[in-house]
C-alpha positions in Angstrom: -36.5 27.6 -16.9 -35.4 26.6 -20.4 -31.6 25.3 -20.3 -29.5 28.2 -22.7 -28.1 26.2 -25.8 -24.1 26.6 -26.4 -24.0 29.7 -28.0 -26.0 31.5 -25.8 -23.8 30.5 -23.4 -20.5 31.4 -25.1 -22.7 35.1 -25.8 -21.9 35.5 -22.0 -18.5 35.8 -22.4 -16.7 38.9 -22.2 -15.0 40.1 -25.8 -11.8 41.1 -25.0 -11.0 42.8 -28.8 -11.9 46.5 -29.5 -14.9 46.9 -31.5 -13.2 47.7 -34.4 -11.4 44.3 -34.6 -14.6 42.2 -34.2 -14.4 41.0 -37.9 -15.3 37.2 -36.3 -17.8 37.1 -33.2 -16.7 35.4 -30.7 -20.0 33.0 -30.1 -19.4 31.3 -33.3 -15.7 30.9 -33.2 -16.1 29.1 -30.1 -18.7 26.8 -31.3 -17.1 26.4 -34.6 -13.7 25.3 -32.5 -16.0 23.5 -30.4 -17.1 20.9 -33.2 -14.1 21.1 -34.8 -12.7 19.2 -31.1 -15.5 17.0 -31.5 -14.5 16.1 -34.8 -10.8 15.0 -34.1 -8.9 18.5 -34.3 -6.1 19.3 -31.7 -4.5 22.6 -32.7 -5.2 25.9 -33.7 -4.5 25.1 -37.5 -6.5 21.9 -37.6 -9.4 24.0 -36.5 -8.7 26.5 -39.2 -9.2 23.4 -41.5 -12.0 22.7 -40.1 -13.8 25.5 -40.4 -12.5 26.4 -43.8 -14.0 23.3 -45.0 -17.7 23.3 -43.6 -17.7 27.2 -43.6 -21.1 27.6 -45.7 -22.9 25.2 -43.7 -21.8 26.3 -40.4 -23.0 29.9 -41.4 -26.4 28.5 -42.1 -26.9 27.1 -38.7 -24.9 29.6 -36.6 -26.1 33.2 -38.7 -23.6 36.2 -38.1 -22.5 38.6 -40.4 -19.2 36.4 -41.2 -18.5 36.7 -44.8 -15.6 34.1 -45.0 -13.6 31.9 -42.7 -11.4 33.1 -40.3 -7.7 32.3 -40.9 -5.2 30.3 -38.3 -4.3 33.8 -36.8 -7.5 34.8 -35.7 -8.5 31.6 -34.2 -6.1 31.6 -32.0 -6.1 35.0 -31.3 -9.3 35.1 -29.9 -8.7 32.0 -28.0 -6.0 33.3 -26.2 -6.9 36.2 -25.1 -10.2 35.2 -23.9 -10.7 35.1 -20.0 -10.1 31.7 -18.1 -12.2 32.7 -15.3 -15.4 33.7 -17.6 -14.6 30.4 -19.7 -15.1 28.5 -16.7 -18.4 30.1 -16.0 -19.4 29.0 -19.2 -18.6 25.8 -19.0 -19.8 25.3 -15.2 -23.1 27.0 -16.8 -23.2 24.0 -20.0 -22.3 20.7 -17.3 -25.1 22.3 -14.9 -27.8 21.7 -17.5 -26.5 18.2 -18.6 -28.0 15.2 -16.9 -26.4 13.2 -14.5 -24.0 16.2 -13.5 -26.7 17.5 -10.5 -27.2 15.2 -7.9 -24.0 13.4 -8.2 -22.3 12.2 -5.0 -19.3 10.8 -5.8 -16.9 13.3 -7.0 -13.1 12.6 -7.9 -10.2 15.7 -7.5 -7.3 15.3 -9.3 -4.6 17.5 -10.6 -3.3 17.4 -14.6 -0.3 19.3 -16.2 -0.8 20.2 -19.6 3.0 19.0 -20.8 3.1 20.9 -24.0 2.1 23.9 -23.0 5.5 24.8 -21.4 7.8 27.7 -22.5 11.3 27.2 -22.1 11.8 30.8 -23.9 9.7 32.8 -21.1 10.9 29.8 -18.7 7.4 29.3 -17.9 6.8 25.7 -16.2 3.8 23.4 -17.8 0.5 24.4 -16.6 -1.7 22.3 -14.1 -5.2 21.9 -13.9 -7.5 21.0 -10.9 -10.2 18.9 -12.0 -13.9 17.6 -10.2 -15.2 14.6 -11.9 -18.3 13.2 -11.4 -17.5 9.3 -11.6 -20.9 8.0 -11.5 -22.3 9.9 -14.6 -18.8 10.5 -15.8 -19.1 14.8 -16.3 -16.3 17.2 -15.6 -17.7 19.4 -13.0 -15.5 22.0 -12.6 -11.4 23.0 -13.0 -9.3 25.7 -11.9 -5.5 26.1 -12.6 -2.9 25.7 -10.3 -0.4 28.8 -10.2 3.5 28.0 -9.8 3.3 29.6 -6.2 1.2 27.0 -4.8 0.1 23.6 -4.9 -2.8 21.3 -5.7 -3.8 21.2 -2.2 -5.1 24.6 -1.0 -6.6 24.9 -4.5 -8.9 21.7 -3.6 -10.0 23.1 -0.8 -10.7 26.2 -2.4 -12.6 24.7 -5.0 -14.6 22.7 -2.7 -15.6 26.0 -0.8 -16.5 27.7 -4.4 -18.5 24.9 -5.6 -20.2 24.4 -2.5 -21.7 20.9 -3.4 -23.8 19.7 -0.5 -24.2 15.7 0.4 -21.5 14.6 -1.9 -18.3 12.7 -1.1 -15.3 13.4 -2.4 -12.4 11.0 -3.0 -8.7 12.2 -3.3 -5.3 11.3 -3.5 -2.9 10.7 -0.6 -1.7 13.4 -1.1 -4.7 15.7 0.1 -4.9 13.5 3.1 -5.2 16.8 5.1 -7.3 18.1 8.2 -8.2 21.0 6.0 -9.5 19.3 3.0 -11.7 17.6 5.9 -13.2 20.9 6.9 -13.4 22.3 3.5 -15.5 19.8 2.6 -17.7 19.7 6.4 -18.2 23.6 5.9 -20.6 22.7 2.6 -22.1 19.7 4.1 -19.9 17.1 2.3 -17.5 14.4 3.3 -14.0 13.3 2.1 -12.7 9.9 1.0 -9.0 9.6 0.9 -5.9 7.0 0.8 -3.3 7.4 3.4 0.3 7.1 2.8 3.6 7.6 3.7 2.9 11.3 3.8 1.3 10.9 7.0 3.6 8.3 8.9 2.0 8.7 12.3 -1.7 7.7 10.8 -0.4 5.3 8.0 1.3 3.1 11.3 -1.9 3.5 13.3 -4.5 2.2 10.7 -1.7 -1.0 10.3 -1.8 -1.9 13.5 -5.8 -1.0 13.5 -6.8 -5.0 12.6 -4.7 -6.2 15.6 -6.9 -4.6 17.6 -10.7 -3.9 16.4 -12.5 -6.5 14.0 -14.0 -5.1 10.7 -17.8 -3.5 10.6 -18.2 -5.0 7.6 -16.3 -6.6 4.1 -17.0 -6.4 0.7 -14.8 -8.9 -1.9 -15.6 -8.2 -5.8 -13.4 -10.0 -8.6 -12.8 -8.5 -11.9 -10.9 -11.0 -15.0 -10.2 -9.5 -18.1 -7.9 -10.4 -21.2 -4.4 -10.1 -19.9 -5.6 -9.6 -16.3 -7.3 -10.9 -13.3 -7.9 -8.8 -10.1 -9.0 -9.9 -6.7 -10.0 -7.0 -4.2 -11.0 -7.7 -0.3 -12.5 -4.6 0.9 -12.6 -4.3 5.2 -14.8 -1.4 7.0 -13.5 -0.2 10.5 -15.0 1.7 13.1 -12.0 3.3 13.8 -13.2 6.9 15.7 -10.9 6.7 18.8 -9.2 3.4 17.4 -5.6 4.7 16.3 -5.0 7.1 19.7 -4.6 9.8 17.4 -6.4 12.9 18.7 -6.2 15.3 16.4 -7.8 12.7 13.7 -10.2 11.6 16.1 -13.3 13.8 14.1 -11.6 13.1 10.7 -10.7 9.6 10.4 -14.4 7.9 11.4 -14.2 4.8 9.4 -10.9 3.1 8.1 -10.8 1.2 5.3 -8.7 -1.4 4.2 -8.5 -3.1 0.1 -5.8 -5.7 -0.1 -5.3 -6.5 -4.0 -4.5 -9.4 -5.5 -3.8 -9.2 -9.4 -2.5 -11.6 -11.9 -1.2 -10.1 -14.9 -0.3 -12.4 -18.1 2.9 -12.1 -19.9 2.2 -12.1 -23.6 5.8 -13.2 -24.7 6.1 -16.1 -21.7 2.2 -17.1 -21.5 3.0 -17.1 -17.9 1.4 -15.0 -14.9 2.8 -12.7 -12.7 1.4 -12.4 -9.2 1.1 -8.9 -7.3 -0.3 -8.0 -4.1 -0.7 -4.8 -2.6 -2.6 -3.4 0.4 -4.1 0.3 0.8 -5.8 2.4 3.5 -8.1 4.8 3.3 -9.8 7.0 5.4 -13.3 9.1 5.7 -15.7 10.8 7.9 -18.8 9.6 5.8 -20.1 7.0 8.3 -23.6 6.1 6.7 -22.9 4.0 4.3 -22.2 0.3 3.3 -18.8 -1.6 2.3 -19.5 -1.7 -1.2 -20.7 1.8 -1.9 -16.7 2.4 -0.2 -15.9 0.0 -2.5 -17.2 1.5 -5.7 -15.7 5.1 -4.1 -12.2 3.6 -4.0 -12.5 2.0 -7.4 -14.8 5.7 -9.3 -11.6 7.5 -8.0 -10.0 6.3 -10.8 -12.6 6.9 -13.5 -11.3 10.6 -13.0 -7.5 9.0 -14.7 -9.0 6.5 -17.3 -12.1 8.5 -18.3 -10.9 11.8 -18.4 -7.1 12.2 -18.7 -5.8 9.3 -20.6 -8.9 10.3 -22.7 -7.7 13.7 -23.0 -4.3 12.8 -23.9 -5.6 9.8 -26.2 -8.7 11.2 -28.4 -7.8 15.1 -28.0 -3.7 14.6 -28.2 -3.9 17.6 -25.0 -0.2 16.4 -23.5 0.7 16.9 -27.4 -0.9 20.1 -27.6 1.9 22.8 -27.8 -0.8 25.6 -27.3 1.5 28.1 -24.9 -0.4 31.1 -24.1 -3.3 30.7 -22.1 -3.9 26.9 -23.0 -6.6 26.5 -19.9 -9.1 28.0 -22.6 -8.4 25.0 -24.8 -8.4 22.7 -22.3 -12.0 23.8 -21.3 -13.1 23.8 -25.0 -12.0 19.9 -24.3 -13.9 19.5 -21.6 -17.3 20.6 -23.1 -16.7 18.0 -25.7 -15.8 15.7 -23.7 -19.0 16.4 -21.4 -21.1 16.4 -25.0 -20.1 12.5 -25.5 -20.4 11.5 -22.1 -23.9 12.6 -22.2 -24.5 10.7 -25.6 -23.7 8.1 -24.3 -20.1 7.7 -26.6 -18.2 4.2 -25.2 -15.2 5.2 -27.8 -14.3 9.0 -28.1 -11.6 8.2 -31.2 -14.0 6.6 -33.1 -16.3 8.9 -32.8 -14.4 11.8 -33.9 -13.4 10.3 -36.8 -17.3 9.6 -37.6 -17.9 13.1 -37.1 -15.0 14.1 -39.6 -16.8 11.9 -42.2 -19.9 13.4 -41.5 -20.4 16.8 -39.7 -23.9 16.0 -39.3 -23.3 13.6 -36.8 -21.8 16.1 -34.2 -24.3 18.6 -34.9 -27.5 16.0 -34.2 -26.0 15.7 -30.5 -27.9 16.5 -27.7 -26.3 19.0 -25.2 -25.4 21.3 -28.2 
C-alpha cells in the first residue's frame, strides 16, 4: 500500500468553516504553514510572509483554485478552529509511514507546557502536552494534551492503552513511577523503565539498602569527555524480584538498576574543575536484556528533552509562541517538521531553516513530504 503524501493526509481532516467561507482550502494552508515552519517561521504573521512571498510557486506545486494569498487573519483562523483530535490523526498517520518510527522499542514519555500560550484575560493556565518519542530513530510518536483537571500521569497511561505498542519499553520520569503505568503498559505487551525518587519513600529506601544485601547481575561503565565536560557513569543490574520485601512491587520492580555519575564540569572564568557525583535508581519489569541496552534506556530518555523540547523551544521559538487559542494545532504542525528533518537526516535544525529561507527549494526536495 502506497504511503499517502502530506496533503492527502491533511484532505482527511475535517473542515470546520461553512461552505461559503472556504475561500482557502484547508489542505494547502496546512502544507503552506507546514513549510513555512520548516523554513524558520514561528507565528501566524511570519507564515503569512511566507506564503505571500512564494505564493505563485506554491500554487504550481499544490493546484487549488486560490487566486491570491491568504492574509494573517485567515491563517490563523483556520488553524484555530481546526480539530486537535483529527490533527493528531494526521499526524500519527504521517510518523506511521516514516522510517524508523515502526519497530521502535525504546520510547520516552514526557510532559511539555507550551509557556506562551497562557491567557491571563480568560485566566486560562499554559497548556501541556504529553509527548512519545522514539529515542532510537528520534520521531515523535504521538501527543495528547493534558487538561487542567488532571495530570500527566493518568494521561500516560491512557496513551499507552490508545497506542497500543507491543514489545516496546518505555522509560519515564519518577514521577510516573506508578503500579498503573506498569499495567498500562503489560496490558499491550510492553514494559516500563522508570527512576525512583523521593515520591515513593518506601521503595526508594529499599533499592538503597538493595547492594547490602544481593550482588549485581551484571555492570556496565561507559565515559563520555567533551569540551567543558567529562562524565563517568557505572551502571549496576539487580535481580531484585523479592529483594526489597515489598509485596506489592514484587511483579513490578524485576530488575533494579543503579547509575552512579561522576561528572567534571570546567569553569571557563577559573580554568578549574568542579567535581559532582550523583547516584539514581531505576526500576523495570523488562528482564531480557543486557546492562548496556539499560544503559542506553537510561541515557535515550533524555533524547526526548535535548532532541525534542529544547529543539522546539530553540529552532521553532514554541515557549515564545504567544499562539492562545487552540495552540496544540501548532504545536503538531511542529512536530511534522520536526519528524521531516529527523528523517533527513538534519544534525542542525536552525541552520537548516535558515537554508530553506534562502532557498524554498530545499524544503520542498525532502523526503517525507
Amino acid at each position: 500500500m502506497t504511503q499517502p503524501t502530506l496533503l492527502e493526509i491533511f484532505s482527511y481532516i475535517r473542515d470546520h468553516r461553512r461552505a461559503e467561507g472556504k475561500l482557502y482550502p484547508l489542505p494547502q494552508i496546512l502544507m503552506f504553514c507546514l513549510l513555512a515552519m520548516l523554513a524558520g517561521a514561528t507565528s501566524y504573521r511570519k507564515m503569512h510572509e511566507f506564503i505571500m512571498a512564494h505564493f505563485r510557486r506554491l500554487s504550481l506545486l499544490f493546484p487549488s483554485k486560490m487566486r491570491k494569498a491568504p492574509c494573517y487573519a485567515p491563517i490563523r483562523n483556520i488553524m484555530a478552529g481546526l480539530d486537535p483530535i483529527d490533527m493528531e490523526q494526521a499526524f500519527r498517520l504521517h510518523t506511521a509511514g516514516l522510517s524508523g518510527a515502526d519497530g521502535s522499542t525504546l520510547l520516552a514519555v514526557d510532559g511539555k507546557s507550551l509557556r506562551g500560550s497562557f491567557d491571563a484575560l480568560k485566566d486560562k493556565k499554559a497548556t501541556q502536552i504529553l509527548s512519545v518519542f522514539a529515542t532510537d530513530g528520534r520521531i515523535i510518536l504521538a501527543h495528547v494534551e493534558i487538561d487542567d483537571k488532571t495530570n500527566e500521569i493518568p494521561v500516560a497511561q491512557a496513551l499507552i492503552a490508545d497506542l497500543h505498542l507491543e514489545g516496546c519499553l518505555f522509560t519515564f520520569d519518577a514521577l510516573h513511577c506508578q503500579k498503573k503505568t506498569f499495567q498500562a503498559a503489560a496490558a499491550v505487551g510492553s514494559h516500563v523503565l522508570v527512576q525512583v525518587k523521593d515520591n515513593q519513600p518506601s521503595l526508594l529506601a529499599a533499592l538503597d539498602e538493595l547492594p547490602a544485601t544481593i550482588a549485581p547481575d551484571e555492570t556496565f561503565t561507559s565515559s563520555e569527555n567533551s569540551r567543558n565536560r567529562d562524565e563517568y557513569r557505572h551502571l549496576q543490574v539487580f535481580h531484585s524480584e523479592g529483594a526489597l520485601d515489598l509485596p506489592e512491587w514484587d511483579e513490578y520492580a524485576l530488575k533494579a538498576i543503579r547509575v552512579y555519575r561522576r561528572t567534571w564540569i570546567k569553569d571557563t572564568k577559573t580554568g578549574g574543575w568542579d567535581r559532582r557525583e550523583d547516584i539514581a535508581w531505576y526500576i523495570t519489569n523488562e528482564t531480557a536484556r543486557t546492562a548496556e541496552f539499560y544503559a542506553a534506556a537510561v541515557r535515550g530518555h533524555w533524547e526526548i528533552e535535548n532532541r525534542n523540547h529544547r529543539v522546539r523551544d530553540g529552532a521553532f521559538a514554541e515557549d515564545a509562541s504567544r499562539i492562545r487559542v487552540n495552540p496544540g494545532i501548532c504545536a503538531r504542525v511542529r512536530s511534522i517538521a520536526l519528524n521531516i528533518f529527523r528523517f533527513n537526516e538534519v544534525k542542525n535544525v536552525a541552520n537548516e531553516q535558515w537554508r530553506n529561507a534562502l532557498s524554498i527549494d530545499r524544503a520542498l526536495a525532502y523526503n517525507g513530504l
